[in-house]
Structures are given as C-alpha cells and as structure tokens.
C-alpha positions as CSV (number, residue, x, y, z in Angstrom):
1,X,-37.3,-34.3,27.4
2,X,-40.5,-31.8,28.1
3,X,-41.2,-28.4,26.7
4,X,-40.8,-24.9,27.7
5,X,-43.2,-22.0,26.7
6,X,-41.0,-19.4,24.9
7,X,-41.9,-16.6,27.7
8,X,-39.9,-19.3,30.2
9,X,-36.8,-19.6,27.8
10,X,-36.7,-15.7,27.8
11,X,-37.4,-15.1,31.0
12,X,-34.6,-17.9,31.6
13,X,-32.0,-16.5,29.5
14,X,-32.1,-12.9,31.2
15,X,-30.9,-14.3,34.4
16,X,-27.8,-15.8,32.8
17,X,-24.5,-14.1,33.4
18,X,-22.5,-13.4,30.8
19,X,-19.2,-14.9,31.3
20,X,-16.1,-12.5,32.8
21,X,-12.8,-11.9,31.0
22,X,-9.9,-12.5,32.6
23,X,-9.6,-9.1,33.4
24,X,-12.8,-8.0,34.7
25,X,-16.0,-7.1,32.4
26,X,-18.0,-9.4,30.4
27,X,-16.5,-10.7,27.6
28,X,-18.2,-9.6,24.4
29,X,-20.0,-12.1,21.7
30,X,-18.5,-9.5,18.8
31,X,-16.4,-7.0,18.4
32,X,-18.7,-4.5,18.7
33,X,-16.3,-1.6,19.5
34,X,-13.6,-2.3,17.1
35,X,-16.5,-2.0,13.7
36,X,-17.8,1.0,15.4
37,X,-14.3,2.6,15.7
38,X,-13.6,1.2,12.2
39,X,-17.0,2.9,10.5
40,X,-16.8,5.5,12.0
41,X,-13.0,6.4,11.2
42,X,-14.1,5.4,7.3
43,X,-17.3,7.6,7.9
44,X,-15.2,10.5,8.6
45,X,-12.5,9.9,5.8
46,X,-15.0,9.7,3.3
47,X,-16.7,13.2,4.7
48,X,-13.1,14.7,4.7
49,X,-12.6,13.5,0.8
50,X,-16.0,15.5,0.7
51,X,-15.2,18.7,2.6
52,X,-11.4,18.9,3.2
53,X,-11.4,22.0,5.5
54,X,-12.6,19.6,8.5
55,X,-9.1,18.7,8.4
56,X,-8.1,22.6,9.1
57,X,-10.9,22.4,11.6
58,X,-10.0,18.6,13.5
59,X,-6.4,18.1,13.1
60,X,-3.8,18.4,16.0
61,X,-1.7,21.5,15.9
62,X,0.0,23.2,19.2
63,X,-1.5,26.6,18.1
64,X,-4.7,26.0,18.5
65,X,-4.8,23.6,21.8
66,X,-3.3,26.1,23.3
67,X,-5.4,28.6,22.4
68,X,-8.0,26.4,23.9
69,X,-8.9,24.5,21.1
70,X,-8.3,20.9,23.7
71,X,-10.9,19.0,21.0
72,X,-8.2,19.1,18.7
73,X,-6.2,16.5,21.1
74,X,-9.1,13.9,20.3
75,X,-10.8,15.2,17.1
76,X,-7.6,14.6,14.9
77,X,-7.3,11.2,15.8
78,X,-10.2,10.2,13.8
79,X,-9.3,12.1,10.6
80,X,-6.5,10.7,8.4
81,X,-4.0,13.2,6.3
82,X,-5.8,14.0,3.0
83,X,-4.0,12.7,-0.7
84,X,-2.2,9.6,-0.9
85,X,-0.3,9.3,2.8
86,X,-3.4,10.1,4.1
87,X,-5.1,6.7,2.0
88,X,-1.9,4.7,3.2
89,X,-2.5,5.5,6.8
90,X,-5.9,5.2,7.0
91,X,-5.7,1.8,5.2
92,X,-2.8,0.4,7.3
93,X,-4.5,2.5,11.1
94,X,-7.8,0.3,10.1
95,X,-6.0,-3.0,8.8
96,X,-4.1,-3.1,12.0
97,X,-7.1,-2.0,14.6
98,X,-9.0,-4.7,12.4
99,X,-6.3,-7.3,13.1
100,X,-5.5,-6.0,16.7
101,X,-8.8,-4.7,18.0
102,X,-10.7,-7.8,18.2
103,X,-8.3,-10.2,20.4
104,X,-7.8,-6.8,22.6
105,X,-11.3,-6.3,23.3
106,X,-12.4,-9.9,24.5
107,X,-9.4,-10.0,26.6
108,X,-10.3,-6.2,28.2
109,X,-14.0,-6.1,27.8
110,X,-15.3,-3.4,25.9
111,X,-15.5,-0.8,28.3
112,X,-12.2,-1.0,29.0
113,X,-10.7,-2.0,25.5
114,X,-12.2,1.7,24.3
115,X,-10.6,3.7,27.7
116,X,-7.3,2.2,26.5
117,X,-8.1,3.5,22.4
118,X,-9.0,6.9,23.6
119,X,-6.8,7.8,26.1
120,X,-4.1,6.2,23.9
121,X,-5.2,8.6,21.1
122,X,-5.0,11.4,23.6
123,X,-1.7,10.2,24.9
124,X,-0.2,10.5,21.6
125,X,-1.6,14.0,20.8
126,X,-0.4,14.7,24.1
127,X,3.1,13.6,23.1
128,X,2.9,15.4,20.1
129,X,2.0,18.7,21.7
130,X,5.2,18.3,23.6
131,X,7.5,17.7,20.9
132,X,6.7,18.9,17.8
133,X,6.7,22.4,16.6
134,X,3.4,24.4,17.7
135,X,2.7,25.2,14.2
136,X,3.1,21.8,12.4
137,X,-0.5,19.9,12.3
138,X,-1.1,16.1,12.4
139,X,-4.1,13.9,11.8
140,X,-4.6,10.6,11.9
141,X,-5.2,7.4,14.1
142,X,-1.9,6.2,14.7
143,X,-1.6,7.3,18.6
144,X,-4.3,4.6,19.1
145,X,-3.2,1.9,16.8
146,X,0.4,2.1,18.9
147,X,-1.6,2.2,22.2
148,X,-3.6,-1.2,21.0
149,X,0.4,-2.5,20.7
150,X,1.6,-1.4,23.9
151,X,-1.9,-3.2,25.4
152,X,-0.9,-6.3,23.4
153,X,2.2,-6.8,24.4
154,X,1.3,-6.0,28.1
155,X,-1.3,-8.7,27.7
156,X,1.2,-11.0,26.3
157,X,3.5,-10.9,28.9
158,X,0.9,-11.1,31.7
159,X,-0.5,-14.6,30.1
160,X,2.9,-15.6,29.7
161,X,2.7,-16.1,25.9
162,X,5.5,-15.0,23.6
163,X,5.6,-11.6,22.7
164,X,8.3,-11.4,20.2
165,X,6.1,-10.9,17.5
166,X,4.2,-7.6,18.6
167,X,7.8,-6.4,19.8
168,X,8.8,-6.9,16.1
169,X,5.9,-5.1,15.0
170,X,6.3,-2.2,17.2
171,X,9.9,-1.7,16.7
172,X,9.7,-1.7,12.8
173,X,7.0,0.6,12.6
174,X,8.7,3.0,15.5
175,X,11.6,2.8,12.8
176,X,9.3,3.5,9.8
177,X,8.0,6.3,11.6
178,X,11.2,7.7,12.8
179,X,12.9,7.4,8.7
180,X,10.1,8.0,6.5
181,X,9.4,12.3,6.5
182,X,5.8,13.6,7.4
183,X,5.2,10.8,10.0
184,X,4.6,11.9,13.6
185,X,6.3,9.6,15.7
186,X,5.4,12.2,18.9
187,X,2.3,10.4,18.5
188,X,3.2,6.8,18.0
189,X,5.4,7.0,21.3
190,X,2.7,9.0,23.3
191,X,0.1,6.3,22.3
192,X,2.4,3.2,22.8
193,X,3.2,4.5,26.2
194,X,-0.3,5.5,27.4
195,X,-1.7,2.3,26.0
196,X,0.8,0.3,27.8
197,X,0.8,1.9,31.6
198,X,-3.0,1.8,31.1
199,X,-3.4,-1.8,30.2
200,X,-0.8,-2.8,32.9
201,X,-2.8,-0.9,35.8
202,X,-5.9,-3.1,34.2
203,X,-4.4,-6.3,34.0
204,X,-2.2,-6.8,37.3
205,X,-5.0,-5.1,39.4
206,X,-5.6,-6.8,42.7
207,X,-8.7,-9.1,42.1
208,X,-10.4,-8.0,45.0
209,X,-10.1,-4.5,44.2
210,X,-10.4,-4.8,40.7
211,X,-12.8,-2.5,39.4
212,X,-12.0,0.4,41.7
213,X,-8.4,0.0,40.6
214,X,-8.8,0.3,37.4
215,X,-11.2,3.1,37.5
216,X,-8.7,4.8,39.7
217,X,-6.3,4.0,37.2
218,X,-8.3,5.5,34.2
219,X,-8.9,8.8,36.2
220,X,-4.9,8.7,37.0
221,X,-4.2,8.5,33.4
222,X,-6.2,10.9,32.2
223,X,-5.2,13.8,34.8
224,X,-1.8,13.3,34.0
225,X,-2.4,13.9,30.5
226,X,-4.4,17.1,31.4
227,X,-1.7,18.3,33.4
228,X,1.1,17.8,30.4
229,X,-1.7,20.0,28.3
230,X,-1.8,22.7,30.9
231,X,2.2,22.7,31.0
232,X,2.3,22.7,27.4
233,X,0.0,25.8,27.1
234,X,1.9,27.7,29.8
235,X,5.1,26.7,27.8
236,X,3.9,28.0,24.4
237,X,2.5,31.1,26.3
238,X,5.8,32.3,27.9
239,X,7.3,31.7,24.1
240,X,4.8,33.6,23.0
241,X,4.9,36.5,25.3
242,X,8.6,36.4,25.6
C-alpha cells in the first residue's frame, strides 16, 4: 500500500482534531485530571500524617475566612480530618472521585470537569460558612465528591439515561451525613448544589453559543459564591461587634 517517512506521519497526526464531547471540549484519551486530583489529595494526606498542624493551618473554619483567611474555602478541601474518620473519608472521597471522576470528565472535557470539582469544593465551604458555627473547623473533600453527583445526575437526565441509581447514592449518603456526628453536611449540600447548577448551565448551553455560555456561566457561579463569602463576613462581624 506505499510508505510514509515518519516526519510525514508526524507532521500528519498534528493536524488531526481531536474528537469533541458532547458538551463542548475535546474528549480526553485518560483521565488525566481525576489521577492528578487523586495524587495529589493522597500527597497531601500523607504530608498531614507527617506534619498535622497543616490541618490547623488548611482546614475550613468561619473564624479565620472571615478574618480574611478566603484560602481556607479551597485549601480544606484537599486535606482529610486526621485519625480514623479522617482514613474513612479520605478512602471513600477517593474511591468515589475514582469511580465518578472518569465517566465525568470524558463527558465534560477536562477543562470543564475540574471548574465543576473546584467550584463544587468552594460551594460546599461556601455552604458551610453559612451554616455551621464560626468556630467549628472541617476538612476534607466531600463538597467536591457531592458536586461530581449533582454533575452526574444532571448528565443523566440530559442523555436521557436512568438516573435512579446516582439519586440512590446521593440520598443515602445525604442521610449518612445528616445521622452519623462530626460529618459536615453544610458541605455535601453546598457542593451537590454548585456542581449541579454548574453542570446544567454546561450541558443545556445553546450550541452556537456554547463556549461563551459556559464561560459566562463559570464566572456567574463563582461571583455568587464570593458574594455569600462577603455576606458571611459582614454577618460574623456585626456578631462580633454587637
């Protein structure tokens, strides 16, 4: 059938497009994002086991946000609790982003698949800000993991496929989280939420103005949660000056 010289199958092979998700944004050979999010949320466990005052440092407590601490909203989900809770939820946040992450990411792209994680993780810190007291901390990954099933079952129910099964999931582990003490369900609910209104303005974007809607809607998403942080501080101010 002929040859090609090996500069011609390069050269060749960089003018091929990728093929598009569904969605918009290539759809990726691997998910690459999902093992980085999963080393790295192992990385930091293992440095926490090592040096536990990160945890007084990263994790998510009212008092320090609103003294201007707003890394807190993001730093704490990527730190689990320390002693045995904190090797349960770290084991079942990565079993479930392992499970969940992959089929999420080829049908978002990865680009979008991590705006959904983060601002999910930020949504539930968010939430948690609001409703728990200002001197109770909280660590751990969960806000994400719940925004990964709010995105799932938005996807389901776009394709048309059955979604009882990742309703099931999210209501029994809403329950768990709601019964079982020294669970933050502020962040489970902020994350589900967040990952659910984002991953709807992603996947029932108009196809002609895809991209710019769903920037649009990423922008939207995360000014809103900006603003709930700036109420939130003035909140805990007023307490605090009252």
């Amino acid at each position: 059938m002929g040859h090609q010289c090996l500069d011609c199958i390069r050269g060749g092979s960089r003018t091929v497009r990728r093929p598009a998700g569904r969605f918009g944004g290539a759809i990726p050979s691997r998910a690459r994002v999902t093992q980085a999010l999963i080393a790295l949320n192992i990385a930091l466990y293992l440095i926490l086991l090592a040096h536990p005052s990160l945890a007084n440092d990263w994790w998510m407590v009212g008092n320090g946000v609103a003294a201007g601490q707003w890394y807190r909203l993001v730093t704490s989900a990527f730190l689990p609790g320390t002693g045995g809770l904190g090797l349960l939820d770290i084991a079942f946040n990565m079993w479930a982003l392992l499970v969940v992450g992959p089929p999420m990411e080829r049908q978002l792209g990865a680009g979008r698949y991590l705006a959904v994680y983060l601002a999910s993780a930020i949504g539930g810190s968010v939430c948690y800000y609001f409703l728990a007291p200002a001197n109770q901390p909280a660590l751990g990954a969960s806000g994400a993991i719940f925004g990964l099933f709010g995105a799932w079952f938005v996807i389901a129910r776009r394709l048309g496929l059955d979604a009882r099964q990742v309703v099931f999931l999210i209501v029994i582990n809403l329950v768990i989280g709601f019964v079982v003490p020294y669970i933050a369900w502020q962040a489970h609910v902020g994350g589900l939420v967040t990952g659910g209104v984002l991953t709807a303005a992603y996947v029932y974007a108009p196809r002609r103005s895809r991209g710019a809607t769903q920037v649009a809607a990423t922008v939207a998403v995360l000014a809103i949660l900006a603003l709930g942080v700036i109420v939130r501080d003035h909140q805990l101010v007023g307490t605090v000056l009252g």
